[in-house]
C-alpha positions in Angstrom: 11.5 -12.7 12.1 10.3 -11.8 8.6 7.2 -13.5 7.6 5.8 -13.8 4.0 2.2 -13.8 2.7 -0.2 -15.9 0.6 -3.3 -15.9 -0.6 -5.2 -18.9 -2.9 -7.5 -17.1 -5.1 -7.4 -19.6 -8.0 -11.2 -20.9 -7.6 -13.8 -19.9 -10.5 -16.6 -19.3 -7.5 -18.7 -22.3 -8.8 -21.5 -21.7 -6.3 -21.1 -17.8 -6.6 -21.1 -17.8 -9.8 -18.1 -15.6 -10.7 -14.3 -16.0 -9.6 -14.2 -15.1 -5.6 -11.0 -12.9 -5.9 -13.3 -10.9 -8.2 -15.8 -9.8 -6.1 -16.3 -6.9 -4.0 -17.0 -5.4 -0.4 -17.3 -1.4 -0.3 -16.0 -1.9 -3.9 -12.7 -3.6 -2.7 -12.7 -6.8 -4.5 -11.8 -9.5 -2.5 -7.9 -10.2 -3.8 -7.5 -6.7 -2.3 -8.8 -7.1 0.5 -6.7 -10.4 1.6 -3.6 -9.2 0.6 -4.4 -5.8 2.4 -5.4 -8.2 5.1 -1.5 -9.6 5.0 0.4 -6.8 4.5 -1.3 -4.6 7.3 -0.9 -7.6 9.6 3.3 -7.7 8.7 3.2 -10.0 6.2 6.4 -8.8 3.8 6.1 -9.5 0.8 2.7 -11.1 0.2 2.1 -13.2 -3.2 -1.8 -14.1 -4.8 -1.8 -17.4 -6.7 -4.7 -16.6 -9.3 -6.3 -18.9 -11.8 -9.8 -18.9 -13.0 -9.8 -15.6 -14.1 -6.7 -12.6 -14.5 -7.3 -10.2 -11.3 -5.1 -7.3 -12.9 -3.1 -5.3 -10.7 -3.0 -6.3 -7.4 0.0 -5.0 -4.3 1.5 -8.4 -4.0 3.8 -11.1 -6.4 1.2 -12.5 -8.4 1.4 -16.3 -9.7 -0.6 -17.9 -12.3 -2.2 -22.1 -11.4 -3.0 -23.1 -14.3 -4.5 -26.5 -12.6 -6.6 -24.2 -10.6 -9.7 -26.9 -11.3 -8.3 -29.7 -9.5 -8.7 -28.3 -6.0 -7.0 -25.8 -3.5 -3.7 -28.1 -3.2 -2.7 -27.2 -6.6 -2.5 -23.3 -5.4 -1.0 -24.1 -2.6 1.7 -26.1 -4.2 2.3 -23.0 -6.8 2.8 -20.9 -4.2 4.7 -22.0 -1.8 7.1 -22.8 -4.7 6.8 -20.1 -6.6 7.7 -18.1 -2.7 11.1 -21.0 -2.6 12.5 -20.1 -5.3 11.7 -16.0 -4.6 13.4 -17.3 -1.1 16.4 -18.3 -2.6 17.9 -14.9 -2.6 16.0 -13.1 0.1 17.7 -15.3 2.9 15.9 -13.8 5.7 12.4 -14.8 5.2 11.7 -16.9 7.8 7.6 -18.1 7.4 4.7 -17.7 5.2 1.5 -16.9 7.1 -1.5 -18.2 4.6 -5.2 -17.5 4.2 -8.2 -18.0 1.1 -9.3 -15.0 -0.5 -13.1 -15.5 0.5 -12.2 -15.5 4.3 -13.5 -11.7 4.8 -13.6 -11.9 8.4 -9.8 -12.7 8.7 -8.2 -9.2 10.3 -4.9 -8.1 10.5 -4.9 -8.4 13.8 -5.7 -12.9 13.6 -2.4 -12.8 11.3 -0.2 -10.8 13.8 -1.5 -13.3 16.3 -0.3 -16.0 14.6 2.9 -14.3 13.5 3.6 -13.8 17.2 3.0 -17.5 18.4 6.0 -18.2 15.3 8.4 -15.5 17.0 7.9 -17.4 20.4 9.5 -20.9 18.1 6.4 -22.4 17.0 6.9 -24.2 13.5 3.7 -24.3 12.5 1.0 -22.0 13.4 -3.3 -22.6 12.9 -5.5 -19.7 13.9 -8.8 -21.3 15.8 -12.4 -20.0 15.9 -14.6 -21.6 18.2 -11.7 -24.2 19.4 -12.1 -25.1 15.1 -9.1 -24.7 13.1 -8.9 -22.2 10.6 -6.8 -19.2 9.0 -4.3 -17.8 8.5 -1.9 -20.8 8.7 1.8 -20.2 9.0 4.6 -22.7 7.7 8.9 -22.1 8.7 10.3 -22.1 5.7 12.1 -25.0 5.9 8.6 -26.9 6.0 7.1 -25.3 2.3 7.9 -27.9 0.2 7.1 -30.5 1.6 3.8 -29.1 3.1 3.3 -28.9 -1.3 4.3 -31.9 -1.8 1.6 -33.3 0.5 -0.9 -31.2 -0.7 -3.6 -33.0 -2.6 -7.5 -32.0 -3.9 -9.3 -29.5 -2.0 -7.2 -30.7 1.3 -4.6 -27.9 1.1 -1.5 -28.0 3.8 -4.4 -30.3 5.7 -2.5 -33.5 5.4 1.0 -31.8 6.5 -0.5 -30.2 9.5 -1.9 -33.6 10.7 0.6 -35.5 10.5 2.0 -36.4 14.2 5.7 -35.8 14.1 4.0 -32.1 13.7 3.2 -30.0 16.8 1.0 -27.5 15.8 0.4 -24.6 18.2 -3.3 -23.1 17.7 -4.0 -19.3 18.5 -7.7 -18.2 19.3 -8.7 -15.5 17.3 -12.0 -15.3 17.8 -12.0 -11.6 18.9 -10.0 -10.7 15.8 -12.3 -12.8 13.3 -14.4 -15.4 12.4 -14.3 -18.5 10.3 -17.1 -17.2 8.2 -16.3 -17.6 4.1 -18.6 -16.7 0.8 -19.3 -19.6 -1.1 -22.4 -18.2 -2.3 -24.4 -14.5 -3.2 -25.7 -15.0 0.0 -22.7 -15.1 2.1 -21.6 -12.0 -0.1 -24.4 -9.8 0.7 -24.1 -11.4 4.5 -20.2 -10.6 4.5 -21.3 -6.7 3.5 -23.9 -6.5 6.2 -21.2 -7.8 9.1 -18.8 -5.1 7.7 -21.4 -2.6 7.3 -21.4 -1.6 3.8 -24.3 -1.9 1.1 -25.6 -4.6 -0.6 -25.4 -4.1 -4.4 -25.3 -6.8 -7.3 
């Protein structure tokens, strides 16, 4: 099967204080990094929804959210159809597998895991870290829009995913990741010291 990727790097980094995707570990910023993330884990082709601030060039389809402030549904729903109507002439694209730009500790190896669970006939796919729910998330295609249609505020596919008609198979991945995220400098310089590079500013 041929899966997609996505990545929500709209947010301005409120508690940061700069734009996530903009920041850096090993001076990789962090949009890199995810869709590297992605693309090394199969993903083909990967899109970035961006938002608070331009990110430049980047190795994936980038769209712009220009409602970026009212919460992580907004990019969702951008993206996912933004990747329907790409879909529309690539007929074999089967899934999107999905993860947030500040997840650092997502590896390639937590999105082939999920990838694989899809191949086996899941529909939807949640990687878990600690028996907790996390990412990457994968959607069929058949389920994107109305996962975005469902999408509201900071809740993402949440309210899809949780809906009962939906089984959703859930793949540990905590010895290909964690569920740790930068929300603040300190999680940054954190996030550098698990991955072994230098702090710097």
């Amino acid at each position: 099967m041929r899966v997609a990727g996505l990545v929500l790097a709209a947010g301005g980094g409120t508690r940061l204080g700069r734009p996530k995707a903009l920041a850096d570990i090993g001076g990789q910023r962090l949009v890199d990094r995810a869709v590297s993330t992605l693309a090394a884990g199969g993903a083909d082709p990967v899109f970035v929804v961006v938002g608070a601030a331009p990110v430049g060039h980047v190795e994936a389809f980038v769209v712009s959210n220009n409602e970026w402030r009212t919460g992580m549904a907004s990019s969702l729903r951008a993206g996912l159809t933004a990747m329907n109507v790409y879909a529309e002439s690539v007929t074999d694209i089967d899934a999107v597998v999905i993860t947030l730009v500040d997840l650092v500790d997502v590896s390639p190896g937590a999105v082939r895991a999920v990838m694989s669970a899809a191949a086996a006939g899941a529909r939807a796919v949640k990687a878990t870290y600690d028996g907790d729910r996390g990412h990457p998330v994968l959607l069929r295609r058949a389920d994107w829009l109305r996962a975005a249609a469902m999408a509201h505020g900071d809740a993402g596919a949440r309210h899809f995913l949780s809906g009962p008609e939906l089984e959703v198979v859930e793949v540990p991945c905590d010895d290909v990741g964690t569920a740790a995220d930068v929300d603040t400098a300190a999680d940054l310089v954190a996030a550098r010291g698990r991955l072994g590079q230098p702090d710097r500013a």
